[in-house]
N, C-alpha and C positions, 0 to 999 in steps of 0.2 A: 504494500500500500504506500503512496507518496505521501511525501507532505502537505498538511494542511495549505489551501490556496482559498481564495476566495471565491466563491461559483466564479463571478463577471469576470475575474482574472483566467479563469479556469476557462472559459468558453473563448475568451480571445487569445490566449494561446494557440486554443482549439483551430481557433481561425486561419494561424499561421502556419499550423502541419503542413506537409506537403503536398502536393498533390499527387495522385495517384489513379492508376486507370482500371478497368474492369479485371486483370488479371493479379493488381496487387490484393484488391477485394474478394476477387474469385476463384484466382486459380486459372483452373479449364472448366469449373464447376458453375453450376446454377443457386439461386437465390430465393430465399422464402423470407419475406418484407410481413412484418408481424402488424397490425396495425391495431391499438386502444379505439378508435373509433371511425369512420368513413371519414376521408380525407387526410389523416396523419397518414398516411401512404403516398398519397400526390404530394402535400406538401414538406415532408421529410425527403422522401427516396423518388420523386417524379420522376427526375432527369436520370437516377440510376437503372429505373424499372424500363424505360424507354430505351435506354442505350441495351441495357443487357440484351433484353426482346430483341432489338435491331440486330444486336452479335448471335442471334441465335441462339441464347443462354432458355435454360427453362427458371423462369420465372412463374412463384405463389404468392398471391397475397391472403393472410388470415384476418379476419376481422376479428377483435377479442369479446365486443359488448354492443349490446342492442343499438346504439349510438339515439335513444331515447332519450336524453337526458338535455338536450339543447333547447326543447321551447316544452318544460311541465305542464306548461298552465295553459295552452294551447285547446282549446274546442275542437277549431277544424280538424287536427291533428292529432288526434287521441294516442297510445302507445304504437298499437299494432298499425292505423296509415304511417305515421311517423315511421317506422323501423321501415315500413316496406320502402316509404317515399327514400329514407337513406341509403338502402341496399342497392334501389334501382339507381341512384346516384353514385353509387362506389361502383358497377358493372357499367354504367355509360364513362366510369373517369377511367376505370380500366382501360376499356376498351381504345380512349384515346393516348393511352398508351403501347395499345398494343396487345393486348391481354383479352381472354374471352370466358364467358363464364363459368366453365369450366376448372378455370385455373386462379379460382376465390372459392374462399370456404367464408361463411357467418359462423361462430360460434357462440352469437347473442348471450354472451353472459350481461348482465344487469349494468346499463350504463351508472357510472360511479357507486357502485358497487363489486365493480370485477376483483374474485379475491386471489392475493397473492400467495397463497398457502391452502391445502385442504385436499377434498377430493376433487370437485371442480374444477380446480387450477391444476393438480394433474392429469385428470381426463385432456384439458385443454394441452394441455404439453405434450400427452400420448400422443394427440392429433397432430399437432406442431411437428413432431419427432417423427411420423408418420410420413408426413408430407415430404416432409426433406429427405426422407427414405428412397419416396417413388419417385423425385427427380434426382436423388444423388447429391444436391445440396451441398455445395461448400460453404455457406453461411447462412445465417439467420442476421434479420436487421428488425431491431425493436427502439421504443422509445427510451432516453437518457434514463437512468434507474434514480438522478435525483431533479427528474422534470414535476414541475408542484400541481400536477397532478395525480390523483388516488389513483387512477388507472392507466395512468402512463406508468406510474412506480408499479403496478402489479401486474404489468403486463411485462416489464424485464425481470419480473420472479419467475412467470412461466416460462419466458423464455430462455431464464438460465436452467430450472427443470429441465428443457425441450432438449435444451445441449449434452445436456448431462447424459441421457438415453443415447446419442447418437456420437460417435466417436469422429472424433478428428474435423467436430465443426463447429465452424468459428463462429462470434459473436461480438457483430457492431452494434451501436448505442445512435442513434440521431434525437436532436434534443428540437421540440417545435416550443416550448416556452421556459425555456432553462433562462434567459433574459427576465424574465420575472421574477426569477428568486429575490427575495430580500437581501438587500447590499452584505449583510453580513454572515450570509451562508457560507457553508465552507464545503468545500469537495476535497476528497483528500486520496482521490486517486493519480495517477503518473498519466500526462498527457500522450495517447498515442493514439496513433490511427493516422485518414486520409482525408483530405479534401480530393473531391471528384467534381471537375471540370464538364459538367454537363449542358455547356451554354448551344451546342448545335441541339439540344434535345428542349432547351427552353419552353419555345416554342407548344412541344405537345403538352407540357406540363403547366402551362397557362391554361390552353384549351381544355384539360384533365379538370384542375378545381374549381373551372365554372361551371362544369357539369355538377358540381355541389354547390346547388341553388340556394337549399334551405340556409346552407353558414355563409353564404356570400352577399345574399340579396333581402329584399324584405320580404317575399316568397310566403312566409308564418307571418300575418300579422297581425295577429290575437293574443301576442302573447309580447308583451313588456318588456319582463324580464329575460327575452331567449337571447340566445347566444348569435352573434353574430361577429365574423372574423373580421378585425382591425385589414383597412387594405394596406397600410403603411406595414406592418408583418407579416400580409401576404408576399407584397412585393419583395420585402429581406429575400424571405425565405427562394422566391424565382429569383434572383437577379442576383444571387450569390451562388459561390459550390456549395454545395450538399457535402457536410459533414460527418465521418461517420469514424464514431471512436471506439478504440479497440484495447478495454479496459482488464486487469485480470480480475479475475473473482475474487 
């Protein structure tokens, strides 16, 4: 374990890794992109998902949780339109990456309740483990394990279980709100991994998150309190490389 850094220091370190291309990430091998909710795949891993597919890489993406939890208080939008309206929005952003339905799994555990530990969270790793099986997987990619969210941190639990089952595969970290830790957080892991240069792949990873209407637009408008994505953090996330760190357990 390194020493004590402060997250903000810790992520722009992060910033300055090298860069690295689909073979320092991969190998000759294929990629299983973990995602806590619809959209943490486009906006984490877009331009990785899109290139690998382009190289002919087999690429899965996993959904962890119902991704219910962005507008509760919604009418129009009860649990079950909600969850479908977001599934059909993760297979249309797929797909503008290149991906087809096929090659997604929902594991609809409970938005901001996905648990990090139990039977649930290993059933979900079985599955995980599973999947990287039947493409041979040299990695998994999940969100930072100290991103402040409940379900980004219990989705790099299952993903360290997932690893654990399957020999000799790796495990990167992409952070979609690690910037919002409190100034005086501290991460106290050893900075490694790549920045991936995904700018010819841009492009389809714009087109991918606007197919995620509900968190982009005003789409739910019954509801107040729902969640809707900062464009000035959209745009970070497009318009920089896609970070993916490579931390030990």
């Amino acid at each position: 374990m390194g020493a004590a850094m402060l997250a903000q220091s810790f992520l722009n370190a992060a910033d300055r890794l090298p860069r690295g291309d689909l073979t320092d990430l991969l190998g000759d091998g294929g990629a299983v992109i973990i995602a806590p909710h619809a959209d943490d795949e486009t906006l984490g891993c877009g331009t990785l998902i899109a290139r690998a597919v382009a190289d002919g890489r087999e690429v899965r993406i996993i959904f962890v949780s119902d991704s219910v939890g962005s507008h509760p208080n919604s009418k129009a939008y009860p649990p079950d339109r909600l969850r479908a309206l977001r599934e059909g929005e993760a297979l249309a952003a797929a797909l503008e990456l290149g991906l087809c339905p096929a090659h997604i799994a929902f594991l609809q555990l409970p938005d901001r309740h996905v648990p990090g530990g139990g039977a649930e969270a290993s059933r979900a790793a079985d599955i995980i483990a599973e999947r990287a099986r039947q493409i041979r997987a040299a990695a998994l990619f999940v969100t930072w394990r100290h991103d402040p969210h409940c379900d980004h941190r219990a989705s790099y639990e299952i993903a360290r279980m997932a690893q654990r089952r399957y020999d000799d595969l790796r495990l990167f970290e992409y952070s979609i709100w690690g910037r919002a830790l409190p100034e005086d957080y501290e991460a106290r892991e050893d900075v490694r991994g790549w920045r991936f240069d995904g700018a010819a792949q841009r492009t389809r990873k714009r087109a991918a998150i606007a197919c995620h209407r509900s968190q982009m637009t005003g789409l739910i408008d019954d509801d107040p309190s729902g969640f809707r994505l900062d464009p000035l953090h959209v745009s970070r996330l497009v318009n920089n490389d896609e970070v993916f760190l490579e931390i030990a357990p």
